[in-house]
BAROTI-817825 format. One line per field, with one value per residue (C-alpha): residue number from 1; residue in one letter; chain; x, y, z. Coordinates in nm, 3 decimals. Layout:
N
num: NUM | ...;
residu: a | ...;
chaine: A | ...;
x: X | ...;
y: Y | ...;
z: Z | ...;
***
This chain:
234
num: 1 | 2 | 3 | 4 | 5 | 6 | 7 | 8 | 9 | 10 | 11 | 12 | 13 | 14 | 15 | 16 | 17 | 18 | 19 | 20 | 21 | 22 | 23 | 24 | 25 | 26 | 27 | 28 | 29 | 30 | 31 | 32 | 33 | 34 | 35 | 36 | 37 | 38 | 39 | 40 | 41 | 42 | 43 | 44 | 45 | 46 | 47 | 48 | 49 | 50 | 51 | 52 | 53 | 54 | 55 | 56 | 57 | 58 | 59 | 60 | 61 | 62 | 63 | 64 | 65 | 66 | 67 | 68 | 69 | 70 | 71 | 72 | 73 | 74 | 75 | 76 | 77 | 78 | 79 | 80 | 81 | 82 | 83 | 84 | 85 | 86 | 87 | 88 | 89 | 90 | 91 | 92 | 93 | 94 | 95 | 96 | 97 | 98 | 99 | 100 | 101 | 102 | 103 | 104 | 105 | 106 | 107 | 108 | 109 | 110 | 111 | 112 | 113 | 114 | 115 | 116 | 117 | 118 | 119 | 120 | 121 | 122 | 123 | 124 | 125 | 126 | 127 | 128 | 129 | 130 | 131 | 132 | 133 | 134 | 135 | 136 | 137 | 138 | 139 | 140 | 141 | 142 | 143 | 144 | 145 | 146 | 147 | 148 | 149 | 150 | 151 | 152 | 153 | 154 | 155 | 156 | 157 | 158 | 159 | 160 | 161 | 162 | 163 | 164 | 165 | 166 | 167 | 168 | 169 | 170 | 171 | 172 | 173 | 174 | 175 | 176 | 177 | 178 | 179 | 180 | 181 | 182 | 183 | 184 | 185 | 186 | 187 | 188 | 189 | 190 | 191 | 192 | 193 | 194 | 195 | 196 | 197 | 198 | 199 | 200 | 201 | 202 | 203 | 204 | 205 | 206 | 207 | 208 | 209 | 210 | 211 | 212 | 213 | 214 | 215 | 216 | 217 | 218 | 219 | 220 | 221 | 222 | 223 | 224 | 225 | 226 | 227 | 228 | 229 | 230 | 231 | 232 | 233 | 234;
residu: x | x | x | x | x | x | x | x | x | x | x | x | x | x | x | x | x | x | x | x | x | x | x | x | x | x | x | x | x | x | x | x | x | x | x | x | x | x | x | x | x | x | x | x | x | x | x | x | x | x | x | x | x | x | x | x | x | x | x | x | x | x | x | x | x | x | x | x | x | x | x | x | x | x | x | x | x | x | x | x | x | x | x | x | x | x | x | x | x | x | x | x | x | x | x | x | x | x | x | x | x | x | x | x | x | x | x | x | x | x | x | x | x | x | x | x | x | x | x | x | x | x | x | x | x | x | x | x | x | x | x | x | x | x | x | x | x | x | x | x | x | x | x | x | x | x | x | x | x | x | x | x | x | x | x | x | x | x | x | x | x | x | x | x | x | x | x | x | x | x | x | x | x | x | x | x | x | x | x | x | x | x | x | x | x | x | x | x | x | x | x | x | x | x | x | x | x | x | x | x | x | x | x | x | x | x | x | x | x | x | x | x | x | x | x | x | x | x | x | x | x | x | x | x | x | x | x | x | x | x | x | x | x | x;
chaine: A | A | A | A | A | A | A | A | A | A | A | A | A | A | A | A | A | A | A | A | A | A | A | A | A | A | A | A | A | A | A | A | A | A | A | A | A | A | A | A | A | A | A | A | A | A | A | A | A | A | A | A | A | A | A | A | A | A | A | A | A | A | A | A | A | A | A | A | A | A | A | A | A | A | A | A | A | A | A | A | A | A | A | A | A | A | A | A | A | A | A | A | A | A | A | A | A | A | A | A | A | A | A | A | A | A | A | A | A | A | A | A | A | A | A | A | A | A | A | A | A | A | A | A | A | A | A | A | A | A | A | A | A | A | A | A | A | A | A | A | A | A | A | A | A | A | A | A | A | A | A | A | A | A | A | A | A | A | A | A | A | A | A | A | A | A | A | A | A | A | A | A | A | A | A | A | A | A | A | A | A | A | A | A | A | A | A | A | A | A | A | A | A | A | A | A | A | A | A | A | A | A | A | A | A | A | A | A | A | A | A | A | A | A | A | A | A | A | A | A | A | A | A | A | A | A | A | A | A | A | A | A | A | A;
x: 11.004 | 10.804 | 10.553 | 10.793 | 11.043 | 10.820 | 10.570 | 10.297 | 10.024 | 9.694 | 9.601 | 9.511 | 9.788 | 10.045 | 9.841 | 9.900 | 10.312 | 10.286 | 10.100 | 10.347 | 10.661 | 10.535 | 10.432 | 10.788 | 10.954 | 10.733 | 10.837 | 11.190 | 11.149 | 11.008 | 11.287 | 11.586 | 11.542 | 11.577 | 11.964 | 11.998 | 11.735 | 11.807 | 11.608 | 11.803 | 11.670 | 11.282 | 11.355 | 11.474 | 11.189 | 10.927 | 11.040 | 11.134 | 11.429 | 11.535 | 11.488 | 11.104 | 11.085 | 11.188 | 10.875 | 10.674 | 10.905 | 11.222 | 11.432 | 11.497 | 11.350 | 11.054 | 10.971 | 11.031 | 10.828 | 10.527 | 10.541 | 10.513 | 10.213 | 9.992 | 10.039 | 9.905 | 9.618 | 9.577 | 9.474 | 9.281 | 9.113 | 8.993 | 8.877 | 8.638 | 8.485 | 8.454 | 8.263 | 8.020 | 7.941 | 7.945 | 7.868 | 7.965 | 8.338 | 8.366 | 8.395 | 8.724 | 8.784 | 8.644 | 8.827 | 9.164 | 9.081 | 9.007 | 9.296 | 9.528 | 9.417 | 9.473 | 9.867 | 9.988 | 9.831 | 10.078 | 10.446 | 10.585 | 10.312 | 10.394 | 10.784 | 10.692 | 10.498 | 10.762 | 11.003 | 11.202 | 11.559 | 11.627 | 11.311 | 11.341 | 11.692 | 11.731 | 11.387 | 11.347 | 11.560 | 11.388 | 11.000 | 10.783 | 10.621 | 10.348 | 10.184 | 10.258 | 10.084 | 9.834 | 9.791 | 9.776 | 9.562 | 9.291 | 9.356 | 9.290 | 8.990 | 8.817 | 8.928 | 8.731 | 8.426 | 8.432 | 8.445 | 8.183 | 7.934 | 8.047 | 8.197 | 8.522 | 8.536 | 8.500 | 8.791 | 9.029 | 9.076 | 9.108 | 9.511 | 9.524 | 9.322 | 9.503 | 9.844 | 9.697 | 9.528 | 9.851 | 10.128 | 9.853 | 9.830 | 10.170 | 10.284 | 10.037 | 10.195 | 10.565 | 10.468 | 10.320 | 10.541 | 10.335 | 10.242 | 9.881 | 9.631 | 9.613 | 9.254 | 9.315 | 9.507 | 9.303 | 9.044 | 9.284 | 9.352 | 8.958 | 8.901 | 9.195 | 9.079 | 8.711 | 8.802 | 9.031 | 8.909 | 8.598 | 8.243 | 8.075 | 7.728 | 7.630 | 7.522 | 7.193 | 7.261 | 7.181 | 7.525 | 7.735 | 7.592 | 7.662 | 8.026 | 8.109 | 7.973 | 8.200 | 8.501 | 8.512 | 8.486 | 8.787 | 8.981 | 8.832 | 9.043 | 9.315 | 9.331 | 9.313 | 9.545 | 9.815 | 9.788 | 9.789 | 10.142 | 10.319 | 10.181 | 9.999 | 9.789 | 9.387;
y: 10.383 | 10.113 | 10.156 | 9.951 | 10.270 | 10.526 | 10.811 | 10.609 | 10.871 | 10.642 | 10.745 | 10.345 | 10.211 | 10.461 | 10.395 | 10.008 | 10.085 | 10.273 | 9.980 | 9.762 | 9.925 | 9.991 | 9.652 | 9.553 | 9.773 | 9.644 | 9.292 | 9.376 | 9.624 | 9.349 | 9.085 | 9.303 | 9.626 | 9.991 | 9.975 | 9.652 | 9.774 | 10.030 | 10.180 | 9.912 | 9.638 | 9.778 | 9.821 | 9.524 | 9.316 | 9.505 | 9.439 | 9.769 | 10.032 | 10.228 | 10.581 | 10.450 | 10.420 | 10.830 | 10.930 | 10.832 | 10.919 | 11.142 | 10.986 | 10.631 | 10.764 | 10.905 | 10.565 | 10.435 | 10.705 | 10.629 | 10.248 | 10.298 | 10.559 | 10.333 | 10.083 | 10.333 | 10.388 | 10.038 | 10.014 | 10.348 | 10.183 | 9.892 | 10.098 | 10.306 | 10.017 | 9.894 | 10.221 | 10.208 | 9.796 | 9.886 | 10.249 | 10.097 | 10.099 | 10.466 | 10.402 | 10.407 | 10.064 | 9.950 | 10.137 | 10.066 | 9.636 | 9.715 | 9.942 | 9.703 | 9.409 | 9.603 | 9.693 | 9.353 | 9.192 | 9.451 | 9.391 | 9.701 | 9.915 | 9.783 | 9.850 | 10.236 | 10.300 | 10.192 | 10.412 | 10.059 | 10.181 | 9.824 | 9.875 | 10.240 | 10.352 | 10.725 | 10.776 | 10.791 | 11.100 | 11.248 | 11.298 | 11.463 | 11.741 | 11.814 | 11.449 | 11.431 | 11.721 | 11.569 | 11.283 | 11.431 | 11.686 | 11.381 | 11.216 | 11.519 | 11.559 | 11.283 | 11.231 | 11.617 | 11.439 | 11.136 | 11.414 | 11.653 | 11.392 | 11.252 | 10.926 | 10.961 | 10.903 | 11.209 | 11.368 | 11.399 | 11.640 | 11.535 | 11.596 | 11.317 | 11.081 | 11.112 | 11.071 | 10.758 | 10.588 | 10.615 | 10.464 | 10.202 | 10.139 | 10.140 | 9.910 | 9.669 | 9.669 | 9.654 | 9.364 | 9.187 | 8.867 | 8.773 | 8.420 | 8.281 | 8.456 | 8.774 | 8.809 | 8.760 | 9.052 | 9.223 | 9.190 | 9.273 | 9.601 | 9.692 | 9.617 | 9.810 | 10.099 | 10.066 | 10.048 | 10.311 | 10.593 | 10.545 | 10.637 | 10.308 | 10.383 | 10.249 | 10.549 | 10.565 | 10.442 | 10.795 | 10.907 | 10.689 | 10.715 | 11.030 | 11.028 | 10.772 | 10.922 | 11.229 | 10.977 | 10.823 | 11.185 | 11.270 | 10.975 | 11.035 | 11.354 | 11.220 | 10.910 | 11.231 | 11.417 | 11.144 | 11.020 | 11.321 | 11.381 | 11.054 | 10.980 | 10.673 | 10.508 | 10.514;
z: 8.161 | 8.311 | 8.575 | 8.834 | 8.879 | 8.705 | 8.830 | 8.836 | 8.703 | 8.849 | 9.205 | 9.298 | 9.136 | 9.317 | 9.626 | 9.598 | 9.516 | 9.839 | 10.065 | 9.849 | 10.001 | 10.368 | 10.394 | 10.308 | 10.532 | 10.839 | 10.768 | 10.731 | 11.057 | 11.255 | 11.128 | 11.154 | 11.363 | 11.224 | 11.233 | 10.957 | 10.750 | 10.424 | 10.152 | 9.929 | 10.123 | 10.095 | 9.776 | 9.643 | 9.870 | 9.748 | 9.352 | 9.274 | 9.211 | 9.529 | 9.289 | 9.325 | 9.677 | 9.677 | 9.492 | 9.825 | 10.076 | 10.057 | 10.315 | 10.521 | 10.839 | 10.666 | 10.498 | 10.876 | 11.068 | 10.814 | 10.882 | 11.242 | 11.219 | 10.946 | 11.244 | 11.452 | 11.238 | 11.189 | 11.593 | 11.553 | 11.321 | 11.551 | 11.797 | 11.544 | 11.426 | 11.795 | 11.895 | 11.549 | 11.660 | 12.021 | 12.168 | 12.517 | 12.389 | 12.470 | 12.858 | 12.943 | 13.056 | 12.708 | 12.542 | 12.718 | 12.663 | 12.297 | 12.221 | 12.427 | 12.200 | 11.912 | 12.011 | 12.134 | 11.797 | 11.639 | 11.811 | 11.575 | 11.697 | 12.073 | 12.010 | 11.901 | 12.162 | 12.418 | 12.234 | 12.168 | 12.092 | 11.899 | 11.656 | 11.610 | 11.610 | 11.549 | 11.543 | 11.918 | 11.926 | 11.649 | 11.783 | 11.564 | 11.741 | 11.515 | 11.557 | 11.902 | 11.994 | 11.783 | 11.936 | 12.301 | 12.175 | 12.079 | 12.393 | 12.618 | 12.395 | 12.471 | 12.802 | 12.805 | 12.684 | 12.945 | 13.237 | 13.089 | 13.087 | 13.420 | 13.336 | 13.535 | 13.932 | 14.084 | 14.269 | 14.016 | 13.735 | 13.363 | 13.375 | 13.647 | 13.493 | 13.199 | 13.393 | 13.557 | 13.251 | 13.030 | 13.336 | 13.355 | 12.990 | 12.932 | 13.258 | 13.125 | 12.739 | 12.949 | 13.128 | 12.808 | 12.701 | 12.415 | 12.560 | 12.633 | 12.835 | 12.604 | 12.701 | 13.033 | 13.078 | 12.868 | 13.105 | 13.376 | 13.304 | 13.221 | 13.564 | 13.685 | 13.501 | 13.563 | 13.965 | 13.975 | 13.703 | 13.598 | 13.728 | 13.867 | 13.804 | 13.424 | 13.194 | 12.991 | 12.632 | 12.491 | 12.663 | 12.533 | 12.185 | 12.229 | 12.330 | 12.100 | 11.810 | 11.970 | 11.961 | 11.617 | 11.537 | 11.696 | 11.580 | 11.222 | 11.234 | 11.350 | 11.085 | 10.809 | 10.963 | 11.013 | 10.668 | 10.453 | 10.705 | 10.669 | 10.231 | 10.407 | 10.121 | 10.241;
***
């Protein structure tokens, strides 16, 4: 049995079949839509038999839901190497321009996190409530850390903030229609965010060393957790 349809017994190797096949099945995603695409079709683009493809993922919309969270972790991953260059990133406008950037350079990403019917088919009736609550739970926590050292605008409680920040986020990736100006509207919605939810007076640089460090912890966990759930190669 060769190692093209085999259990490939070397971690890197079966890692690199893994990347191999998800990489494939976001291409053909982003071509085709959910509905056009089968295991056959990953399969046969990423040069291997469709048995193989089952040793990573037991079924079609497990293959699918995986390819949409490595793009998730792909922006996660932007914005923890932001907040390690940058401890500014951590304020909330920052980190709204940074993450935005990071979703619009990734129109899959974009299309899962505006529940696009075309792009995910079944898998917008099919949420996974584990991640979700995840996710939220992550979000919540570090919206938690920008209140308890007072870098939201007073007069509103975390919940509200939270509310506010994620119709303004998401407006903002609705609106987007991929032509020039990316930056621009980048910018945009800092300032939106700065004027509206965040604290106007500039923190010391100890704080937001602090609550970055405090972030890429959080997301750290998050980038385990998601992997070890969806097989996601490291």
């Amino acid at each position: 049995m060769t190692t093209s349809t085999g259990r490939l017994r070397d971690p890197q190797q079966r890692a690199e079949r893994a990347a191999r096949i998800l990489d494939t099945a976001a291409d053909l995603l982003l071509r085709h839509g959910y509905r056009k695409v089968s295991i056959d079709d990953v399969a046969a683009g990423a040069g291997i038999g469709k048995g193989t493809v089952y040793l990573h993922w037991k079924t079609r919309e497990q293959l699918f839901s995986a390819v949409f969270a490595r793009e998730v972790l792909a922006a996660t991953g932007e914005l923890r190497d932001a907040l390690a260059r940058d401890p500014s990133t951590c304020l909330l406008h920052r980190f709204a321009r940074t993450y935005f950037l990071a979703v619009i350079d990734r129109p899959l990403l974009r299309g899962f996190l505006l529940t696009d019917p075309d792009l995910l088919g079944k898998l917008t009736s099919a949420p996974d409530t584990a991640r979700d609550e995840r996710h939220a739970g992550v979000a919540l926590g570090y919206f938690e850390l920008l209140a308890r050292h007072g870098l939201l605008r007073e007069g509103m409680s975390v919940e509200e903030v939270g509310y506010a920040y994620q119709a303004t986020f998401e407006g903002f990736l609705r609106a987007e229609d991929g032509a020039d100006g990316r930056e621009s509207r980048a910018d945009l919605l800092a300032c939106v965010v700065e004027r509206s939810l965040v604290r106007q007076e500039r923190p010391e640089e100890s704080v937001m060393g602090e609550v970055a460090s405090a972030t890429v912890a959080l997301l750290d966990g998050l980038v385990d957790a998601d992997r070890e759930e969806f097989g996601i190669p490291a």
